[in-house]
C-alpha positions as CSV (number, residue, x, y, z in Angstrom):
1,X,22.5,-7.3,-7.9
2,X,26.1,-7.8,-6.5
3,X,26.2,-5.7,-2.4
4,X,29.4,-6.2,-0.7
5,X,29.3,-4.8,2.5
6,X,32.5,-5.0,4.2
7,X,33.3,-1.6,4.6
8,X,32.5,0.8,7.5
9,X,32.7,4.1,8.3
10,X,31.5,7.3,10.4
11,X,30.1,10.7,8.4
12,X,32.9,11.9,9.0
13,X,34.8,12.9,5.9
14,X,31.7,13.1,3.7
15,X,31.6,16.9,3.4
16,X,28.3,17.2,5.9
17,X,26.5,20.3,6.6
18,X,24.2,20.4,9.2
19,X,21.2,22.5,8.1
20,X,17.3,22.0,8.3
21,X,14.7,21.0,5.9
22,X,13.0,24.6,5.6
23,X,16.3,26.1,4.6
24,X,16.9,23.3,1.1
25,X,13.7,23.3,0.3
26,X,12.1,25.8,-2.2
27,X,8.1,24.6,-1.0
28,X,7.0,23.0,1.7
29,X,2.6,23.3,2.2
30,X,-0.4,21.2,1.9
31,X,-3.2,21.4,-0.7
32,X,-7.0,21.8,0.1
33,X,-10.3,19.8,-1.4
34,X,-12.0,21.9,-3.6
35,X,-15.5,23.1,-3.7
36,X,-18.0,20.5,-2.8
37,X,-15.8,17.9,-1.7
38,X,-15.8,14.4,-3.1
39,X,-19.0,15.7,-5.8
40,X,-16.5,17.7,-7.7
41,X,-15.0,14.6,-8.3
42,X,-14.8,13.7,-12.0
43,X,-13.5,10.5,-13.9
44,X,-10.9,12.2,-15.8
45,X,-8.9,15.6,-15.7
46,X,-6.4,16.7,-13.5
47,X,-5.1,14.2,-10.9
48,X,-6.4,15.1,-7.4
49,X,-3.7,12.8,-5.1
50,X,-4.9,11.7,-1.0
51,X,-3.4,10.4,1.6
52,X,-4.5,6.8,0.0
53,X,-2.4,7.3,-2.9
54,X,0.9,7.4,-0.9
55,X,2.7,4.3,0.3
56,X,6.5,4.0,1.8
57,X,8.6,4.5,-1.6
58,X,6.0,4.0,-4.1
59,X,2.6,5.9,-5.0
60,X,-0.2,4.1,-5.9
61,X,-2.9,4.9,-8.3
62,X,-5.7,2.6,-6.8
63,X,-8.4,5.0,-5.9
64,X,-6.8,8.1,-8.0
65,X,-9.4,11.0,-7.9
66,X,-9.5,13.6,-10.5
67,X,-10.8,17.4,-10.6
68,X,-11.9,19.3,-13.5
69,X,-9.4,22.6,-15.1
70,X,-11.8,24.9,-13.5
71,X,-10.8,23.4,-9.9
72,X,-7.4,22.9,-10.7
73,X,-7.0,26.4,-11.6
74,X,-8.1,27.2,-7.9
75,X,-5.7,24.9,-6.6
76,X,-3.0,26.2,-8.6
77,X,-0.4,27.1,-5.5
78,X,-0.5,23.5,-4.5
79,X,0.5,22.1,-8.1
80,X,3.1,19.2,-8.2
81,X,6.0,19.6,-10.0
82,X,8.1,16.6,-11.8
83,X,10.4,14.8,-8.7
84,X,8.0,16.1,-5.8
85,X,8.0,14.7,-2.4
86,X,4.5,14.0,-1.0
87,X,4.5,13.4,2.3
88,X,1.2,12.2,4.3
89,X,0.8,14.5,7.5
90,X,-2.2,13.6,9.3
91,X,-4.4,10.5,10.1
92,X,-3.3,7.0,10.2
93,X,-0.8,7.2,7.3
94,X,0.9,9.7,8.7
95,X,5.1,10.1,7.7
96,X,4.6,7.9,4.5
97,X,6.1,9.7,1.7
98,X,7.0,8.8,-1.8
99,X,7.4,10.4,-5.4
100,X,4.7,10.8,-8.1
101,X,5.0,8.6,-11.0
102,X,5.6,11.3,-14.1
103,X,2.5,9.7,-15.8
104,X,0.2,11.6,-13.1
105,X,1.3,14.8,-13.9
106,X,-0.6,17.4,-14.1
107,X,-1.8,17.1,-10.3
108,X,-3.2,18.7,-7.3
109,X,-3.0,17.6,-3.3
110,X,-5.4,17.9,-0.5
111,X,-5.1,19.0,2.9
112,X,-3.6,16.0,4.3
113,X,-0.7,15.8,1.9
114,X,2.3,18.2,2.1
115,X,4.4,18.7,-1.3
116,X,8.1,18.9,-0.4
117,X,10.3,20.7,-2.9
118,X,14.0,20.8,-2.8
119,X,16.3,23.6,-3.8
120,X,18.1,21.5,-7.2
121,X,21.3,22.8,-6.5
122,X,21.6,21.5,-2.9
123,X,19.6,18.3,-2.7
124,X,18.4,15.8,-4.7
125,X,14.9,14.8,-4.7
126,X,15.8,10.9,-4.5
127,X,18.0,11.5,-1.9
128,X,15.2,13.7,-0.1
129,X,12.8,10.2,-0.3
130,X,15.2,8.2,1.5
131,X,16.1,10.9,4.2
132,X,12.4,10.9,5.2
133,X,11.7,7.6,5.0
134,X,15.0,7.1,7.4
135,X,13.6,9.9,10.1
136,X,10.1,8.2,9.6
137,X,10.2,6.8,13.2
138,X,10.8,10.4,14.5
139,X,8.4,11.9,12.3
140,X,5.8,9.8,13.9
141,X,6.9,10.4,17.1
142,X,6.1,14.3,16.1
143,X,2.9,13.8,14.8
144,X,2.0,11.5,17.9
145,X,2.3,14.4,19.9
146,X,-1.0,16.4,19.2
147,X,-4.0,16.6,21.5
148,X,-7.2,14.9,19.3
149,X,-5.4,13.3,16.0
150,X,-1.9,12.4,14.5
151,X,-0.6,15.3,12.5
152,X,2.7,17.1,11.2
153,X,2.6,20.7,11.1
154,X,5.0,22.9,8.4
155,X,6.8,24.4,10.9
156,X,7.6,20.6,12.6
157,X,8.7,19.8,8.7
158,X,10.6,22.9,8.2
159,X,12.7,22.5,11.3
160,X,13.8,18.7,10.9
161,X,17.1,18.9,11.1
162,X,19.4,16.9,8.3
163,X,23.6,16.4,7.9
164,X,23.4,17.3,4.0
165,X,26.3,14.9,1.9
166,X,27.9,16.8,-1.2
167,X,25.7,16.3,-4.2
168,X,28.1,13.5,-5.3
169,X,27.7,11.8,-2.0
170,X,24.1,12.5,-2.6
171,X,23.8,10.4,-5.6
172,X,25.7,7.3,-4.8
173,X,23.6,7.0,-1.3
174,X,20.1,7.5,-3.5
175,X,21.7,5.2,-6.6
176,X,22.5,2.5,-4.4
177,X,18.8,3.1,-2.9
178,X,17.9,3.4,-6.6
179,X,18.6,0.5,-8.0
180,X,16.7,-1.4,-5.5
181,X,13.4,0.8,-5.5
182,X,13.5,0.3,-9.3
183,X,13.3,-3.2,-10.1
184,X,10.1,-3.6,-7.1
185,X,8.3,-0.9,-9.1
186,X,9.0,-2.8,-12.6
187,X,7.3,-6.3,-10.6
188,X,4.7,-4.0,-9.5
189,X,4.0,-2.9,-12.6
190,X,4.4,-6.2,-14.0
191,X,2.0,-7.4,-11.6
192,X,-0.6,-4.9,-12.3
193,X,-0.2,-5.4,-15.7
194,X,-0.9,-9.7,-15.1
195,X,-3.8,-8.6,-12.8
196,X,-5.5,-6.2,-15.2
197,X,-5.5,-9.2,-18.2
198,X,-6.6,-12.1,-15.8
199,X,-9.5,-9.7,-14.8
200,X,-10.1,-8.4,-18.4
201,X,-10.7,-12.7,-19.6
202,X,-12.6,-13.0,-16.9
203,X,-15.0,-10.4,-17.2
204,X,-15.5,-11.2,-21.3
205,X,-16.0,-14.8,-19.5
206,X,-18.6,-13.7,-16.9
207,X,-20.2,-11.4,-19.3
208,X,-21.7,-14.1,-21.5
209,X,-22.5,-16.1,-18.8
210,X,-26.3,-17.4,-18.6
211,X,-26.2,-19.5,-15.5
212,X,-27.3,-17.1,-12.5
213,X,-26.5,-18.8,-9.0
214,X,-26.4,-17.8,-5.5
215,X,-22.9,-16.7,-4.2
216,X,-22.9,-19.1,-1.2
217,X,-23.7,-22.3,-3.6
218,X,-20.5,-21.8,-5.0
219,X,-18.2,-20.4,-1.7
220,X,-18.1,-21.3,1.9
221,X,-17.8,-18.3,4.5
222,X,-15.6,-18.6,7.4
223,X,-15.3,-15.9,9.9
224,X,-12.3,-15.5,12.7
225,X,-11.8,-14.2,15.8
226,X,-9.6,-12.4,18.5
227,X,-8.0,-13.7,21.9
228,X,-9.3,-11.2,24.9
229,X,-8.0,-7.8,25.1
230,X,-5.5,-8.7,28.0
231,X,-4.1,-12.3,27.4
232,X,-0.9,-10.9,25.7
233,X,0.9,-14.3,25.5
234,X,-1.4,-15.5,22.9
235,X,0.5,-12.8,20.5
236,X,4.2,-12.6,18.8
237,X,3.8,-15.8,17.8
238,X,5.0,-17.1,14.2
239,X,1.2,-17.4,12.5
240,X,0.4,-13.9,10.0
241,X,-2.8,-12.3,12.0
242,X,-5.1,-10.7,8.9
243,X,-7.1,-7.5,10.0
244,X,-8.3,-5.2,7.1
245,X,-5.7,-2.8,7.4
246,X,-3.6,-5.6,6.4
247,X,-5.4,-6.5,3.3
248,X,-3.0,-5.8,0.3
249,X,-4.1,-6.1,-3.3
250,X,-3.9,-9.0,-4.4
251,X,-1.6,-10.9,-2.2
252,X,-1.0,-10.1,1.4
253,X,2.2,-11.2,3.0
254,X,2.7,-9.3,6.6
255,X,0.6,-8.5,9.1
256,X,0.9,-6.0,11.8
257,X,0.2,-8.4,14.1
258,X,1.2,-12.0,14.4
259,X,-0.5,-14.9,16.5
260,X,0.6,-17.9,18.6
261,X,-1.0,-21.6,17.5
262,X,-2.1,-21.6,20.9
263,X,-4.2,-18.0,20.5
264,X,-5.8,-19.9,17.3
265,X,-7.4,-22.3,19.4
266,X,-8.1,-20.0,22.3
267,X,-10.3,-17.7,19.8
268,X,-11.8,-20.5,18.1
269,X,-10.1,-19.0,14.6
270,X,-8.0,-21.2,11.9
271,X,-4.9,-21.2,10.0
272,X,-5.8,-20.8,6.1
273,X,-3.8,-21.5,3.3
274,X,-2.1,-19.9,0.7
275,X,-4.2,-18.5,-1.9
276,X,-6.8,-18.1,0.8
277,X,-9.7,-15.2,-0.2
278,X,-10.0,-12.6,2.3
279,X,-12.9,-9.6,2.2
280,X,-13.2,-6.9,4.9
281,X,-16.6,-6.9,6.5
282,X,-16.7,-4.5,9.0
283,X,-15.5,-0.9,9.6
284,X,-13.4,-0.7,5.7
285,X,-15.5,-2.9,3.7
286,X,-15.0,-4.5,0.2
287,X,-11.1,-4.3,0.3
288,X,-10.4,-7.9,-1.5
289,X,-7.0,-9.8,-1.1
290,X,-5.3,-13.6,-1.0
291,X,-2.9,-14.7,1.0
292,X,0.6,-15.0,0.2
293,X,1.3,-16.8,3.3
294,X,-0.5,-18.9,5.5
295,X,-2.5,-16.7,8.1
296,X,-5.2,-16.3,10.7
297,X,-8.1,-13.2,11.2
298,X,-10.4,-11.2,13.1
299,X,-13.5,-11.0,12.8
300,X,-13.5,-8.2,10.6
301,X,-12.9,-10.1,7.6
302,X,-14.3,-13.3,5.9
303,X,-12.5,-16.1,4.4
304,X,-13.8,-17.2,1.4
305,X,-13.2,-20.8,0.3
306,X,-14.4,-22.4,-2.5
307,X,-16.9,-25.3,-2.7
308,X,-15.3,-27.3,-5.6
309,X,-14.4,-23.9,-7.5
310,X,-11.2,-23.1,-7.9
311,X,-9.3,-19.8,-5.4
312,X,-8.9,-18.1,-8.6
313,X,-12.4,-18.1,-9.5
314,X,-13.4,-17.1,-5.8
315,X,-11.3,-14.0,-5.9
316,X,-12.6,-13.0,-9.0
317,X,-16.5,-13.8,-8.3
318,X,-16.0,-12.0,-5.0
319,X,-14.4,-8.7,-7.2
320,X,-17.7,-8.9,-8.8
321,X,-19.8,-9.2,-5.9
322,X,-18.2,-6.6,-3.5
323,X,-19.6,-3.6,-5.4
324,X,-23.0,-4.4,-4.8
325,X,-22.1,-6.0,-1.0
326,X,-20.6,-2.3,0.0
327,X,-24.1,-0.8,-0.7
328,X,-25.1,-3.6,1.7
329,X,-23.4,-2.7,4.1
330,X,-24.9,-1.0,7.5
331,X,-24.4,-1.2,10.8
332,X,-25.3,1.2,14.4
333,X,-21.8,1.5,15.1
334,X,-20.1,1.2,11.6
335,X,-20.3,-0.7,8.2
336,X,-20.6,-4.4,8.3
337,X,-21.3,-7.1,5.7
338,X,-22.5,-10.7,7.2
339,X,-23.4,-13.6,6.2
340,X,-26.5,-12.8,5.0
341,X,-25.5,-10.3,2.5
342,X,-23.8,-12.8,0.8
343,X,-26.4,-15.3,1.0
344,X,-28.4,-13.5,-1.2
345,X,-26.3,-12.3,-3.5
346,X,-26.3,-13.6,-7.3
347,X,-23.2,-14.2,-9.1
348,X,-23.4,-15.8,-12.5
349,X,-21.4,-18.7,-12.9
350,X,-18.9,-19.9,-15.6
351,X,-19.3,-23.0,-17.6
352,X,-16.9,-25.8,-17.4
353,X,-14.8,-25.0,-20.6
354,X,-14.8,-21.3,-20.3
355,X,-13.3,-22.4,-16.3
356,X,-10.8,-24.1,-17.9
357,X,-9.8,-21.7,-20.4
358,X,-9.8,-19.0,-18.1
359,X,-7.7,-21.1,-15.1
360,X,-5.5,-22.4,-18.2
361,X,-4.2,-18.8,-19.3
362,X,-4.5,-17.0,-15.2
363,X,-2.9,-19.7,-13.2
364,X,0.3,-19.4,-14.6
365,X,0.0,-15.2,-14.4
366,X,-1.2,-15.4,-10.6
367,X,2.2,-17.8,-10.1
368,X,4.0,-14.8,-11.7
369,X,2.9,-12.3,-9.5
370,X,3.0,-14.7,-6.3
371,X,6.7,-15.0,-7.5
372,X,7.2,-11.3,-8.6
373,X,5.7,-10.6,-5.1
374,X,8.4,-12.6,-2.8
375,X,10.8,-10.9,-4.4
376,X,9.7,-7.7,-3.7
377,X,9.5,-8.8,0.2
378,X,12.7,-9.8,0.1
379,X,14.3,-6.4,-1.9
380,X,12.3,-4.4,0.5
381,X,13.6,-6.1,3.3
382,X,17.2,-5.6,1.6
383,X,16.7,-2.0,0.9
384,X,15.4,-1.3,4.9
385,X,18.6,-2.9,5.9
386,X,20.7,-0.7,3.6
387,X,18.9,2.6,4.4
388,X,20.0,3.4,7.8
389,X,23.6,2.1,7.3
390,X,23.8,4.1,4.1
391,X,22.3,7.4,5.4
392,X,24.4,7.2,8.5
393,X,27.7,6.7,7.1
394,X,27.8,3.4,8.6
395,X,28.3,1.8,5.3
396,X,31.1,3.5,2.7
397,X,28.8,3.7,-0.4
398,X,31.7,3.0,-2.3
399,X,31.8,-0.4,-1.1
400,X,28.3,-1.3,-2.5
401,X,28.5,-2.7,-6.0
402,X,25.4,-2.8,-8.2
């Protein structure tokens, strides 16, 4: 991709109206759980999308629910149509919004997700996307604004109010936008699609195994730690800080927070390598990542390191582990995992060859998706710059090349 980026200009001259959301949209409303909650859950049917399922840009599948025809049909005024906006509007993912992958369709929301529907004539759902995700600062604003919990209201999505381009204008902002968002989903998918055949080998692998040994014979568990609530110049530093709201799947490359070299050594935590294993203990537990960079944590997750067995193998032993270490987990105040747990868990181990063979055919794959991953940062980090410029008027669209 070619961006020259020379040329600059006001909206002026780009055939704005000034209107609000409620008035281009056709539908804007949440959906509801259905009857019984999470036990009318089944494995297939109709696809039942939460909050979880919606990133910035992108929806994700990972955690996908499904409802049965007999729910759906109940749910039938909150059914998504091809091109939809969802829209998270309460909780801690509140104002990330994305677009529906076709292949999920048929599909129902619940109460925490709003579908957004634009009137086709007026305004184009890809343009839609990128005007929320440019107001997504406000939006939060808004939703930080209620009493108990963050939330967005219809009426607070009805009235945001949006300088509306010409359809034409429309669709050389969301193109250029486009073109981007396109080729980080095609390394996502190519990602997910290396992923899903490392993990398939493996498991044939595991499966036939005979040796049965303790987890901790195999890994070494290293905990972290957090400078005191107050001694603020131990933060901002240049040193990834790894929380489990950070853990991404598989590799993990920015942190909400970032740590000084001095704040390491002031909490008594480390710096860990690439390809480090991370596992949330505590609070969310059994979310499994590596690192992509090198990083720090809290002590709300575990590093798992490999005594003689190889990162790979660690990740995928700990895949196979966590199931039975969430049904572990306890705790008076919320969900932990420790030491312990692990201690006693059973793995069964891989011979030598079939170690090999496997590391022989996945090492190369998890190099792909390491690579494949960078990339993505750095599109993402091109596409954030060209957002506001391009939504703004302050860059001519015309003067972006693809």
């Amino acid at each position: 991709m070619k961006y020259e980026l020379h040329a600059i200009k006001s909206v002026v001259g780009r055939g704005e109206i000034m209107t609000r959301l409620g008035d281009i949209c056709e539908k804007i409303g949440s959906g509801a759980t259905p009857h019984g909650g999470k036990e009318a859950y089944c494995l297939e049917g109709i696809s039942f999308v939460r909050s979880q399922n919606i990133g910035d840009f992108s929806f994700s599948a990972n955690g996908l629910a499904h409802i049965n025809n007999e729910q759906a049909k109940k749910l039938s005024n909150v059914e998504l149509k091809p091109n939809d906006i969802l829209l998270n509007i309460t909780g801690d993912s509140v104002a990330r919004t994305c677009i529906i992958d076709s292949e999920y369709l048929p599909a129902r929301v619940n109460q925490h997700v709003a579908i957004i529907r634009g009137k086709k004539d007026i305004v184009l759902s890809s343009y839609l996307l990128y005007f929320l995700q440019w107001k997504k600062k406000y939006l939060l604003q808004l939703a930080s604004a209620g009493a108990t919990r963050n939330a967005l209201t219809k009426s607070m999505i009805e009235q945001l109010e949006i300088e509306l381009p010409t359809i034409e204008q429309q669709r050389k902002i969301a193109g250029a936008l486009d073109k981007i968002q396109e080729k980080i989903k095609l390394n996502q998918k190519i990602n997910d699609n290396l992923e899903q055949q490392a993990a398939a080998l493996f498991s044939s692998l595991y499966n036939r195994s005979n040796t049965e040994v303790r987890y901790t014979d195999l890994i070494q568990i290293l905990g972290g730690g957090t400078p005191k609530t107050g001694e603020t110049a131990y933060w901002n530093g240049n040193i990834a800080f790894f929380t489990p709201k950070d853990v991404g799947t598989p590799y993990t490359f920015i942190t909400e927070k970032t740590i000084t070299e001095e704040g390491l050594s002031h909490c008594n935590s480390r710096l860990y390598p690439v390809n480090t294993v991370f596992v949330t203990a505590r609070g969310t537990v059994g979310k499994v990542g590596l690192s992509g960079v090198p990083m720090a944590m809290n002590q709300s997750c575990y590093a798992l390191v490999g005594k003689e067995t190889h990162q790979l193998l660690v990740y995928f032993y700990t895949l196979k582990a966590v199931d039975r270490l969430k049904h572990k987990a306890s705790g008076a105040v919320f969900d932990a995992i420790t030491t312990r747990d692990f201690d006693s868990e059973q793995i069964m181990k891989l011979s030598d060859d079939d170690a090999k063979a496997f590391l022989c055919v996945a090492e190369p794959m998890f190099q792909e998706i390491l690579n494949n991953s960078i990339e993505n940062l750095r599109l993402s980090t091109l596409r954030d710059f060209l957002l506001p410029k391009l939504m703004s008027g302050e860059i001519d669209v015309s003067s972006v090349q693809l």
